[in-house]
N, C-alpha and C positions, 0 to 999 in steps of 0.2 A: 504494500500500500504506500504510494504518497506521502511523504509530507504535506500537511495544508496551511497554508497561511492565515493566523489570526484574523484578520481586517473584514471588517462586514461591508465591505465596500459595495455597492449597487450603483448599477446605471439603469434606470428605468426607459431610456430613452433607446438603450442599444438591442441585440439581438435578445432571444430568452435562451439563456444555456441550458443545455439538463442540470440536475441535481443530483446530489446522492453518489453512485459508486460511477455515473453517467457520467458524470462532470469532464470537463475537457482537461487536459494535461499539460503540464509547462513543464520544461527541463531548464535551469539555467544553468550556464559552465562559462564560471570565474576564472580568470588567472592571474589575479595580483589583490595585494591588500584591498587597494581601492575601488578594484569593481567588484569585489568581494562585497563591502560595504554599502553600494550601491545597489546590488545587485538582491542582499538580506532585507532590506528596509523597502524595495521594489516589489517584492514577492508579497510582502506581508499587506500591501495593500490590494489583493488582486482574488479576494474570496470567494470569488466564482470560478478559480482553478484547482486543483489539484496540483499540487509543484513539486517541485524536486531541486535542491541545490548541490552543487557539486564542484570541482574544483581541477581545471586542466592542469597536468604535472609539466610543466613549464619553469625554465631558470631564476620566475621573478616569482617561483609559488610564496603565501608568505607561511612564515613559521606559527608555531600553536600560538604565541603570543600576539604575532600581527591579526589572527584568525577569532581569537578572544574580544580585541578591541574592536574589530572591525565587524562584528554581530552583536556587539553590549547594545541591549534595547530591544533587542528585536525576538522573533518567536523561534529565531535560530543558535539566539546565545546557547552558550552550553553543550550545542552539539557539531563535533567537527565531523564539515564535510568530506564526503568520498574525494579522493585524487586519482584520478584517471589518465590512460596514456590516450594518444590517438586511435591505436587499436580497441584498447580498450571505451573508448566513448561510443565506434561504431556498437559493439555489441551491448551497450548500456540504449542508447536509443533505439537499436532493433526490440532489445526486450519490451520497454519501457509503453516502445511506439507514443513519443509524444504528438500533440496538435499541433505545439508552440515549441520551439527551439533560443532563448533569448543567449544570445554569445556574449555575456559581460565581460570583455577581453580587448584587449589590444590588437591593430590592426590587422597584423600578422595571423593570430589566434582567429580571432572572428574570420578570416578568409577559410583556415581549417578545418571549423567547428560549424560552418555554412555549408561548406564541400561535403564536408561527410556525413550532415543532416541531409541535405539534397540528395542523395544518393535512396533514402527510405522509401520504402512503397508501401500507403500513400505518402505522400509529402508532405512533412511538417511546415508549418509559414517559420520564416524566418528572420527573427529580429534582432537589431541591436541599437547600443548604445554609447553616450558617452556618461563615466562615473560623476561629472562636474560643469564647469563653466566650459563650452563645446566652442567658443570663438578662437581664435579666428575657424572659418570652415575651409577644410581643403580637398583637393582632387584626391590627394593620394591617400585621403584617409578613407575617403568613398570607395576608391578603387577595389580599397581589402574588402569592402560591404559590399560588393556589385551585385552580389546572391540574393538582399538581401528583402525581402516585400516590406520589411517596414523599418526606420529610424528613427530613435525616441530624440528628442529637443524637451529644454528646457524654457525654453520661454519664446514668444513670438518673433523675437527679434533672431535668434536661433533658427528658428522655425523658417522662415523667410532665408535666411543667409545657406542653409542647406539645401533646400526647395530652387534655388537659382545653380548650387554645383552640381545635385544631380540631373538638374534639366541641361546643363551645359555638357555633361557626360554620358548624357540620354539613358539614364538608368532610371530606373521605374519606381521606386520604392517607395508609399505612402510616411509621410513625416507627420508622424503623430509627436504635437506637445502636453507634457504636463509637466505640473509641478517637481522637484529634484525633491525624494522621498525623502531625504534627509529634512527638507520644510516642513516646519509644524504649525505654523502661522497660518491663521485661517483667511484673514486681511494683510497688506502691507504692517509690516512690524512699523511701532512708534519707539523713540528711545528710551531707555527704562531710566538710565542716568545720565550724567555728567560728565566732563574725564576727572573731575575736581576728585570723586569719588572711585577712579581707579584703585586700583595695590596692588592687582597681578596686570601685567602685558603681555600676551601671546603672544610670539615671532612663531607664526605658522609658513616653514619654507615649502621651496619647491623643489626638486632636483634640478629642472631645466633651465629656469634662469633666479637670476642674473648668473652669466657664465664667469665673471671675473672674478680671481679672489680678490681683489683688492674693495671690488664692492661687496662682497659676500663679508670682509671684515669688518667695511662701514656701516653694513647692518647691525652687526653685533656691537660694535661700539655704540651707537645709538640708543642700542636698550639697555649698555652699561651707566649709557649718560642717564636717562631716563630713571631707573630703577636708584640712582646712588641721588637724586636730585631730592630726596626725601625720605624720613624712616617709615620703615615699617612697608617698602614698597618690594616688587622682585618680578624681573625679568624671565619668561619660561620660552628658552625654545622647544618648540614643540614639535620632537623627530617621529618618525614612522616605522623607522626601522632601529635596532639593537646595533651591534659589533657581528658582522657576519649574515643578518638579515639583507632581506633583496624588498625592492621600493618595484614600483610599477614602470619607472622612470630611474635609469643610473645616472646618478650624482659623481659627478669629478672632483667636486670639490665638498669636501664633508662638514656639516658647521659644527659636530660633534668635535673633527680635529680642529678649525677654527678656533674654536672655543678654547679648546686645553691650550693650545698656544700661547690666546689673550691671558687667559688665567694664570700662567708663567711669567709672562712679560708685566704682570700687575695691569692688567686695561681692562679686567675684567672681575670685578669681588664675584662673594656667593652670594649677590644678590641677584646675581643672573644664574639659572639653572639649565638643566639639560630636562623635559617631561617625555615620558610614553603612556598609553594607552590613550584610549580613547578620546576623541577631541571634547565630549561633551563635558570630561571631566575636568576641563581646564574654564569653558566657556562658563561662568558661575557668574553671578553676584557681585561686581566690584572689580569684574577684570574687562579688558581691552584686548583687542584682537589687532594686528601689522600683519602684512603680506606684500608680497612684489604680487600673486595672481592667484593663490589658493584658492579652492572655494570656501573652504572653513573660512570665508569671509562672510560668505551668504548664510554660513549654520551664525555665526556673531551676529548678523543685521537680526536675522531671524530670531534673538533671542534679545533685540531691542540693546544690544550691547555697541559703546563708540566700538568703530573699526575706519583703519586707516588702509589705503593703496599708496604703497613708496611710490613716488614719481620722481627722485633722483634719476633711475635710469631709462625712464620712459614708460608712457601707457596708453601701450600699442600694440599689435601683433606680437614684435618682437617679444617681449618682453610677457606673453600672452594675457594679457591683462587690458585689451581694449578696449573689451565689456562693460569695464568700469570708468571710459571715460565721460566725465558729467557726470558722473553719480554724485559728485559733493565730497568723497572720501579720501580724495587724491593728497596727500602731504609728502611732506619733503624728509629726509630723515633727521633734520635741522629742526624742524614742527616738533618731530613727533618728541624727539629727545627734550623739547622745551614742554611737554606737556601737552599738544594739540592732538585731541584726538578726536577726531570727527561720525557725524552720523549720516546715511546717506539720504539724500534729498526722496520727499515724497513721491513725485513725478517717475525720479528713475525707478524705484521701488517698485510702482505699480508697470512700469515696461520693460521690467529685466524681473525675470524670474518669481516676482513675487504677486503673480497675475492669478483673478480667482479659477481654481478650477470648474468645468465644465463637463466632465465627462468622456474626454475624446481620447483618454489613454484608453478606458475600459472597454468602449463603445470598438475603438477600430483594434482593440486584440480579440474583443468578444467576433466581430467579423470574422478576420484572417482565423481565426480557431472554424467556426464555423464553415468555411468556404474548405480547410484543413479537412474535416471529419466528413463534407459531402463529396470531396476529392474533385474543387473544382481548381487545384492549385496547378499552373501551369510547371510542364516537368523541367529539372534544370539538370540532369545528369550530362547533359553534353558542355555546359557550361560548366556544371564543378569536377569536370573533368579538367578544360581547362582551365582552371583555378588552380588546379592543382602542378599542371605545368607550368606555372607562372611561380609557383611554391618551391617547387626542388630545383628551378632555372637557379631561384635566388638564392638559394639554398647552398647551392654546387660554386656560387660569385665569392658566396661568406668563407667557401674550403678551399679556393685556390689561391696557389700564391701571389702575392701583389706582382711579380714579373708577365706571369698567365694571364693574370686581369689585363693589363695594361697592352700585354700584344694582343688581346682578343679586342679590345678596344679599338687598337689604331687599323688592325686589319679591316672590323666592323666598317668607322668610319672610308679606308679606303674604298672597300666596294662600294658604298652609300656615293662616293665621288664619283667613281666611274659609270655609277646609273644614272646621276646626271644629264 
């Protein structure tokens, strides 16, 4: 039997699913902390499925402690998921026969876990996502999704900016938005406090940016400045991963070593710390939230908590934090260390992410399940076939050696000259 999701969630307006042992079936298959955690709090509101979570054995799997944090709250804490190989997932979905196949994975992953869903007869509908703030939108992140009948968006603005890359890539896949499950705000959040009344600061990083150490150290200094600017106050960076854990995203540059550095050199007291577990245990009552693009910016608005977006290095694409331009949250790390800590403005609130729900997640899986079980889904085994040669192509680039690459390259290019 299934696992089922807590949530009594109902669409009245969507399809009628059966009930009872009828009920339609979801399989999701995670592969890192964070779509893990996405992926728990997804489920739980989808009551009219029958689910199943589970975990691709992948080099960024997390460990029992990333697995702990990233289900606290939810109807899956306390129980770790199966970890499956690729062989292994075919014969867990032939068992299974799910309706709904959701790939909560990285682009690579969800290319794999669509190919080998698509191979079922009948044909499960095939969904994915992203665990957070999904801007900027790009080709190549579509590309891995091309299988894919549907992509979750978080908020309209999302919704629109994907809706324009897969029509420019003429892939078909309906974009359904809702809420990011980690929002518990039933309206735009209001701010609960002040920054007068800070005494914890959050530094919630990212692996990908900012790429420079020397900005990754003016972060940290700023929450030394911050935190030592008053008693009784204290700086938490807030990591994801231990010594030897794997992040969804590799870090080159570590703030954990960062940090031990500062702390040598005296730039940094113990009133800056290192925090693990769960993000919700740090977002309390009197603390403050900083980020270059996390989304544990959106779980701090959501709890009516100041939260600031570093604009030292930009906020923009680059930097993946463009979502937040015009929010109101934008500061300097100059601000932030003098005590400025901001709330985001109403307007952006109600047009980024914090839009009332409607219905249209449950409504178009309660579909795609349905159209799933009458077996009106068009067949894609010639496509996740090649899917699949696009996978070991890449695959076979990663295993040769950089002399190999580089003359398969220029020869590439020469013929490409000579057809000309």
């Amino acid at each position: 039997m299934l696992n089922r999701g807590d949530s009594a969630a109902r669409t009245a307006a969507g399809p009628r699913l059966p009930s009872g042992p009828d009920r339609p079936r979801l399989v999701a298959v995670a592969d890192s902390e964070s779509y893990l955690k996405w992926a728990a709090r997804l489920l739980d509101r989808l009551g009219d499925f029958d689910t199943r979570l589970v975990l691709m054995d992948t080099p960024i799997l997390p460990a029992a402690a990333q697995i702990e944090a990233a289900t606290a709250g939810t109807s899956w804490a306390g129980r770790r998921p199966a970890v499956i190989g690729r062989r292994g997932l075919a014969a867990l979905l032939t068992e299974l026969g799910p309706h709904i196949v959701l790939a909560a994975a990285t682009g690579p992953v969800v290319q794999q876990i669509h190919a080998t869903a698509a191979r079922l007869r009948p044909r499960p509908g095939l969904v994915s996502g992203l665990p957070g703030v999904g801007l900027p939108a790009t080709g190549k992140g579509a590309r891995y999704r091309r299988l894919g009948d549907a992509f979750l968006t978080h908020s309209h603005r999302e919704a629109a900016e994907y809706a324009r890359v897969y029509a420019g890539l003429r892939l078909p896949a309906e974009i359904l938005t809702t809420r990011l499950p980690m929002l518990e705000s039933q309206a735009p959040p209001a701010a609960r406090g002040g920054a007068d009344g800070v005494r914890r600061l959050v530094f919630a990083p990212q692996a990908k940016v900012p790429v420079r150490r020397e900005q990754r150290e003016a972060v940290l200094r700023a929450l030394a400045a911050w935190a030592a600017a008053a008693p009784g106050r204290e700086a938490v960076v807030k990591l994801r991963s231990r010594e030897g854990e794997q992040e969804t995203h590799h870090e080159h540059v570590s703030y954990r070593e960062l940090l031990a550095q500062l702390r040598a050199a005296g730039e940094a007291g113990p009133q800056v710390r290192e925090g693990y577990g769960p993000m919700s245990d740090f977002l309390t009552p009197s603390s403050a939230l900083v980020t270059v693009s996390s989304t544990a910016a959106l779980e701090s608005l959501d709890r009516g908590l100041p939260t600031a977006i570093i604009s030292d290095f930009g906020v923009d694409d680059e930097m993946l934090n463009e979502a937040f331009a015009g929010s109101g949250t934008e500061r300097t790390l100059a601000q932030i260390a003098a005590g400025d800590l901001p709330f985001a403005s109403e307007r952006w609130l109600e047009e980024n992410y914090f839009h009332a729900e409607d219905g249209e997640l449950e409504r178009g899986l309660a579909l795609l399940a349905l159209r799933a079980r009458e077996r009106q889904l068009p067949g894609l085994r010639r496509q996740a076939a090649m899917q699949d040669l696009r996978r070991v192509r890449a695959e076979l680039r990663t295993l040769a050696p950089a002399p190999v690459v580089r003359a398969y390259r220029a020869g590439a290019a020469a013929v490409r000259g000579l057809s000309r």
